[in-house]
Structure formats: structure tokens, C-alpha cells
Residue frames relative to the residue before (quaternion, step in Angstrom):
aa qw qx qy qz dx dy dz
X 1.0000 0.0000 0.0000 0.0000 0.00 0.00 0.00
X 0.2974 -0.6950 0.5695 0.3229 3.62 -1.21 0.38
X 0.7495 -0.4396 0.0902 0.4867 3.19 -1.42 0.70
X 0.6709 0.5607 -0.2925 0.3872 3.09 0.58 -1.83
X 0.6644 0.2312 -0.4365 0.5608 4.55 0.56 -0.60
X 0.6431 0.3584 -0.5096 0.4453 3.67 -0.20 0.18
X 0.6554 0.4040 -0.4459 0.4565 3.65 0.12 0.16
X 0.5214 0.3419 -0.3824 0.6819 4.06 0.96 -0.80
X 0.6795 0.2145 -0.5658 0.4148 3.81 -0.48 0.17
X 0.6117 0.4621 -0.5356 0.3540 3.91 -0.04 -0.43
X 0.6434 0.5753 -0.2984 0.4075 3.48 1.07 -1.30
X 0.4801 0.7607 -0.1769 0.3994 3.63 1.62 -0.71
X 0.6398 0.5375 0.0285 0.5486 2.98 0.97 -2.28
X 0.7176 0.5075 -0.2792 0.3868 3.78 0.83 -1.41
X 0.6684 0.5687 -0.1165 0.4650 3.42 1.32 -1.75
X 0.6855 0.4755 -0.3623 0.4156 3.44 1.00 -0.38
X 0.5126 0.7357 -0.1904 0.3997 3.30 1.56 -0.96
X 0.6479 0.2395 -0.2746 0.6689 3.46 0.95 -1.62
X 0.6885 0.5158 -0.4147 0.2965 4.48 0.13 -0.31
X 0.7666 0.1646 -0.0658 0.6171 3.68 1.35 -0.61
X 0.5792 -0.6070 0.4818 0.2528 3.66 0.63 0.04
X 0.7047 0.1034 -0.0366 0.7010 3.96 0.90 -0.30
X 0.2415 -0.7426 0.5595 -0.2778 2.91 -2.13 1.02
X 0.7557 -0.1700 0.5653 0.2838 2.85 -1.50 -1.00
X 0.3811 0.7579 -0.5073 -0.1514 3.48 -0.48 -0.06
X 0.4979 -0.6982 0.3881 0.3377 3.13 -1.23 0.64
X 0.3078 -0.7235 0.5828 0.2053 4.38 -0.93 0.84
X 0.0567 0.7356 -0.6724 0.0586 3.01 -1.34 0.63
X 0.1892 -0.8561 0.4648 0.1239 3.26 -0.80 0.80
X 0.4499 -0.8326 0.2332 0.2235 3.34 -0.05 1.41
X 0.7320 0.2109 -0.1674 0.6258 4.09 -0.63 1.10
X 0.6381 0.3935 -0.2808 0.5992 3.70 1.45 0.11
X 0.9209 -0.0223 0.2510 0.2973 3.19 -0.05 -1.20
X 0.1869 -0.8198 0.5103 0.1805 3.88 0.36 0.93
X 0.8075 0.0038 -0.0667 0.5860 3.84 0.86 -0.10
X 0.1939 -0.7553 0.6259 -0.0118 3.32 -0.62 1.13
X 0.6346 -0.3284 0.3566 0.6019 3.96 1.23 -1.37
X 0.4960 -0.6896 0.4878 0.2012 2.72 -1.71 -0.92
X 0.1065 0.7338 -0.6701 0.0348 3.73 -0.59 0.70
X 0.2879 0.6322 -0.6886 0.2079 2.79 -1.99 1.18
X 0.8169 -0.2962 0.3569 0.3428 3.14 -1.94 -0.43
X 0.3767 0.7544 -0.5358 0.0447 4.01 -0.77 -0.01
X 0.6063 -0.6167 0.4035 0.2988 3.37 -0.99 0.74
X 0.2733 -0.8451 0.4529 0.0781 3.81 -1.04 1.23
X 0.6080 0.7264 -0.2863 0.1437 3.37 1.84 -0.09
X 0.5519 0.6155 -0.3561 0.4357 2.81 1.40 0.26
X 0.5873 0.5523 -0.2824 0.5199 3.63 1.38 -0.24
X 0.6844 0.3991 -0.2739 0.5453 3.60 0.61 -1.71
X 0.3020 -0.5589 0.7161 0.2892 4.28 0.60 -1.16
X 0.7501 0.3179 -0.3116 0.4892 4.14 0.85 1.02
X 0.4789 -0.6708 0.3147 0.4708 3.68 -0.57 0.29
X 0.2043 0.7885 -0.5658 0.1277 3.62 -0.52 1.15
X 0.4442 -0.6745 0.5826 0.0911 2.65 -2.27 0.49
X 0.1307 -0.8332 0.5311 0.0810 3.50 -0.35 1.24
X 0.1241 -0.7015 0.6471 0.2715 3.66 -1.57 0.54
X 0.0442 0.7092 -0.7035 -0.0139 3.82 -0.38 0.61
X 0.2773 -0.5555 0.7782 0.0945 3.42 -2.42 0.57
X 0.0149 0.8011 -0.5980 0.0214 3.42 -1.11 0.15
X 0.0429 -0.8836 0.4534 -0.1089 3.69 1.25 0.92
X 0.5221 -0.5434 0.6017 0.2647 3.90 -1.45 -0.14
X 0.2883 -0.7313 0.5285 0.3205 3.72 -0.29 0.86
X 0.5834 0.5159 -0.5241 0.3446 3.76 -0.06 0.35
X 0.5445 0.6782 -0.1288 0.4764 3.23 2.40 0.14
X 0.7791 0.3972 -0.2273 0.4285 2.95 1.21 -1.29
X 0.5547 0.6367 -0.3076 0.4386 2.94 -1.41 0.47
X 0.6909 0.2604 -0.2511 0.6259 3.57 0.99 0.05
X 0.5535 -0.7066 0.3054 0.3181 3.52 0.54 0.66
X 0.0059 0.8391 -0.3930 0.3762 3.29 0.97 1.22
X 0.6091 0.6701 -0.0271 0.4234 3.22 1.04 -0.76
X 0.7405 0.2531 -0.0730 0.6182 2.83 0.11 -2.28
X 0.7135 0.4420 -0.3482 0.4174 4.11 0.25 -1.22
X 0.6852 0.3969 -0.3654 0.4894 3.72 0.44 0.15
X 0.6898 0.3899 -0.3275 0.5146 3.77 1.00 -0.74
X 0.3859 0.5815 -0.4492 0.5578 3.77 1.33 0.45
X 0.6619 0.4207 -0.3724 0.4962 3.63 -0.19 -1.58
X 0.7844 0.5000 -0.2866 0.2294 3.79 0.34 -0.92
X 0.4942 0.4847 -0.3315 0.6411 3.37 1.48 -0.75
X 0.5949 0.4624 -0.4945 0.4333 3.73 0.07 -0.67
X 0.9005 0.0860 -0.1886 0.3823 3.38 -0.16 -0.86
X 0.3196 0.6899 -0.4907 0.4256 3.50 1.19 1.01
X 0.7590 0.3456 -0.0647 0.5479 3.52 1.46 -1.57
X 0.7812 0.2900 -0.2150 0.5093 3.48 1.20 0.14
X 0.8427 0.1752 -0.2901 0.4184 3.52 1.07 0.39
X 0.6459 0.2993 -0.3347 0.6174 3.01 1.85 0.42
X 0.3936 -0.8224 0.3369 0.2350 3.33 1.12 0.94
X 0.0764 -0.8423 0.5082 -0.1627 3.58 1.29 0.86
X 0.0578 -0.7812 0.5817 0.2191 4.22 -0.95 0.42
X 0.7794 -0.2684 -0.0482 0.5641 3.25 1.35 0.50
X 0.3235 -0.7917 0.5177 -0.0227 2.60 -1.75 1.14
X 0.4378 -0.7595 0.4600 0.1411 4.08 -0.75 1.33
X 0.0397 0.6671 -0.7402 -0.0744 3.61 -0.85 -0.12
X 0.2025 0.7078 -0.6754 0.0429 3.82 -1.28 0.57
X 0.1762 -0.7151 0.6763 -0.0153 3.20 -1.92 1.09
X 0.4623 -0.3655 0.5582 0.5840 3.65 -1.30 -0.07
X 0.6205 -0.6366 0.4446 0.1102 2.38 -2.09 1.07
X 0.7073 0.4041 -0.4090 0.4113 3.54 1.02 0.24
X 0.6262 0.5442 -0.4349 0.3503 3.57 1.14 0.37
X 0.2913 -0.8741 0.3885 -0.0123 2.69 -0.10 2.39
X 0.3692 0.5774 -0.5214 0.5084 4.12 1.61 0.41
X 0.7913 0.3237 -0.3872 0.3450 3.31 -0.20 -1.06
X 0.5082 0.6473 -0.3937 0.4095 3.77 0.79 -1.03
X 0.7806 0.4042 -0.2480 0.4072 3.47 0.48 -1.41
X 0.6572 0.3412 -0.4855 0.4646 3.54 1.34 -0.39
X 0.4591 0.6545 -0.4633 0.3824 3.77 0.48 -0.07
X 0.7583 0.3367 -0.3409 0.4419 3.50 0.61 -0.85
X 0.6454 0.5939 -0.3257 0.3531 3.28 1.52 -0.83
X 0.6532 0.3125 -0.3564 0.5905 3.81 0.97 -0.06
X 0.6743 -0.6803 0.2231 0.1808 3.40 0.91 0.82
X 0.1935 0.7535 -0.4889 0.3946 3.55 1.85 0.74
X 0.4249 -0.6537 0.5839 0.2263 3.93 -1.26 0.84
X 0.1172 -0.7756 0.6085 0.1199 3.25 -1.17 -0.08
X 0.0235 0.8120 -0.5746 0.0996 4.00 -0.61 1.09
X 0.6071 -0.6017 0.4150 0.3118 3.49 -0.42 1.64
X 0.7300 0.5789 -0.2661 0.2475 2.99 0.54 -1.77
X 0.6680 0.5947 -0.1832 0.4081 3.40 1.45 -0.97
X 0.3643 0.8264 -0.3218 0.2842 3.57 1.49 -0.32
X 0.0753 0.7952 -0.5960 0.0823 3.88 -0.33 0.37
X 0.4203 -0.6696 0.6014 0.1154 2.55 -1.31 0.54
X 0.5236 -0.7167 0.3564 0.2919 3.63 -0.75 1.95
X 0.3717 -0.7909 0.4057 0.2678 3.23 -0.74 0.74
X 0.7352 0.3567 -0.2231 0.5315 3.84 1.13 -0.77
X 0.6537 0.1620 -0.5917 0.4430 3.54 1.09 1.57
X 0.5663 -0.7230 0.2903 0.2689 2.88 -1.49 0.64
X 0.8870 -0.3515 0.0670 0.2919 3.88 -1.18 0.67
X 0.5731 0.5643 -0.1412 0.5772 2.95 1.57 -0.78
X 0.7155 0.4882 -0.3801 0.3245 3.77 0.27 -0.55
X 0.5451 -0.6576 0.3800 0.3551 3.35 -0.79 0.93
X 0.7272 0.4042 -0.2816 0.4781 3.83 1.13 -0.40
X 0.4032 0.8094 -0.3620 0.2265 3.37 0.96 0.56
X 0.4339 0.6297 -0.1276 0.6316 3.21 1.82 -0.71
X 0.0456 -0.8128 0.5622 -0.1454 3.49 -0.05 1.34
X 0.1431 -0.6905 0.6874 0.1738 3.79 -1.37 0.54
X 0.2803 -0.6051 0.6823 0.2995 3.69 -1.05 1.45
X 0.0346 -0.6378 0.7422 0.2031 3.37 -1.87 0.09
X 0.0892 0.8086 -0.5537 -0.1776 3.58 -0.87 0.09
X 0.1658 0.7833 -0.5756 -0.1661 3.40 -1.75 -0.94
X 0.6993 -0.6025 0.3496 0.1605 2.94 -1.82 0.79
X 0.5046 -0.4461 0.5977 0.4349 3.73 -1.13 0.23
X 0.6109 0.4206 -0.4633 0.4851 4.08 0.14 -0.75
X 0.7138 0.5626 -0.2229 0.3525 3.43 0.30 -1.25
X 0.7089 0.3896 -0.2518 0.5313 3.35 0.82 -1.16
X 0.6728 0.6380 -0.2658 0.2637 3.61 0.49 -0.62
X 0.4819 0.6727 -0.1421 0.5432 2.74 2.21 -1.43
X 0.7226 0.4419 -0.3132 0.4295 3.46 0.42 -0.83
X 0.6390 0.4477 -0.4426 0.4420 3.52 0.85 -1.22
């Protein structure tokens, strides 16, 4: 992003906060790092074309890799399935970005070919267009804990 769309997205992230109460959140890692990114909650209907809930992360690669990720895209389902009482929640990427995938499976989201789609706001040609849906359930998530 260039400065100026990464600032309308924080400004994005902010407005949703004071309009629904949850979000985005911003990560920091403490005595390391005052902003690292962001994982959290964000609506998916306008991508999927159904009412959904997405969990996405979006971190600094001098980040990734220390499990940052998975322990923060946890805290979120938790309070996706227990304070926004949510019956399930999706997370999707192009299909060759085998970090995120692996943290998806690692907090324990499914994953069916069949569900794949293609992203709607790029365009047909781009190699990252081709998206994997992942998803899961409060029943599901609970089960595990």
C-alpha cells in the first residue's frame, strides 16, 4: 500500500471500532516493537457476495514466524465466538501463500477445494487471484479448547 491507502485503511479499522465495537487490531510486541500489524475480526460480505465473518493477520516479515499469528488469531476467534456470538468464522488467501494457510490450519479452520473463488476486486489475470476459503465453527472451535 502507499502511504496515503494505508492510512484510509487505519482510518477504516478506526471507524469501524467507534461503529461496531471490534475490528482490526493493532499487535505490538512489548520491549520489541510498538507496531508489528494487525490481526482481527472484519466483515467478508462484500468479497465472499454472503453475510460473513473474516479472521485475517497481516504482520511485518521481520515478524513472522514466531507464532505471532496463530496466538493473536486465537484471542480473536475467542472473542469472535464468545462475545460476538459469531457461528462461524472464514479466513481466505491466494492459494499459494503457504504461511497464512499453515496458520489457518494451525488454529484449526478446515479447508475444501470446492470452496475456492476467485477474489473478486482483483482482476483475472493476477497470479494472487485464486483464493483458498478456510473456515470454522464455534462447536468446532470450542471442541478443541
Amino acid at each position: 500500500m502507499t502511504a496515503e491507502e494505508s492510512d484510509a485503511f487505519a482510518d477504516q479499522i478506526e471507524q469501524r471500532f467507534r461503529d461496531h465495537g471490534w475490528g482490526l487490531w493493532a499487535v505490538e510486541v512489548p520491549g520489541v516493537a510498538p507496531f508489528i500489524g494487525f490481526i482481527g475480526l472484519h466483515p467478508a460480505d462484500r468479497t465472499l457476495g454472503y453475510p460473513s465473518v473474516e479472521i485475517g493477520w497481516r504482520l511485518a516479515t521481520a515478524f513472522w514466524g514466531h507464532g505471532y499469528a496463530p496466538e493473536g488469531a486465537l484471542a480473536a476467534l475467542r472473542f469472535g465466538f464468545e462475545h460476538l456470538q459469531l457461528e462461524d468464522i472464514v479466513s481466505f488467501t491466494s492459494v499459494g501463500n503457504a504461511r497464512s494457510r499453515r496458520v489457518m490450519t494451525k488454529i484449526g479452520m478446515t479447508h475444501r477445494a470446492e470452496d475456492d473463488f476467485d477474489h473478486p476486486r482483483l482482476p483475472a489475470t493476477s497470479p494472487l487471484s485464486r483464493h483458498a476459503l478456510y473456515r470454522i465453527s464455534a462447536a468446532a472451535f470450542f471442541e478443541r479448547r
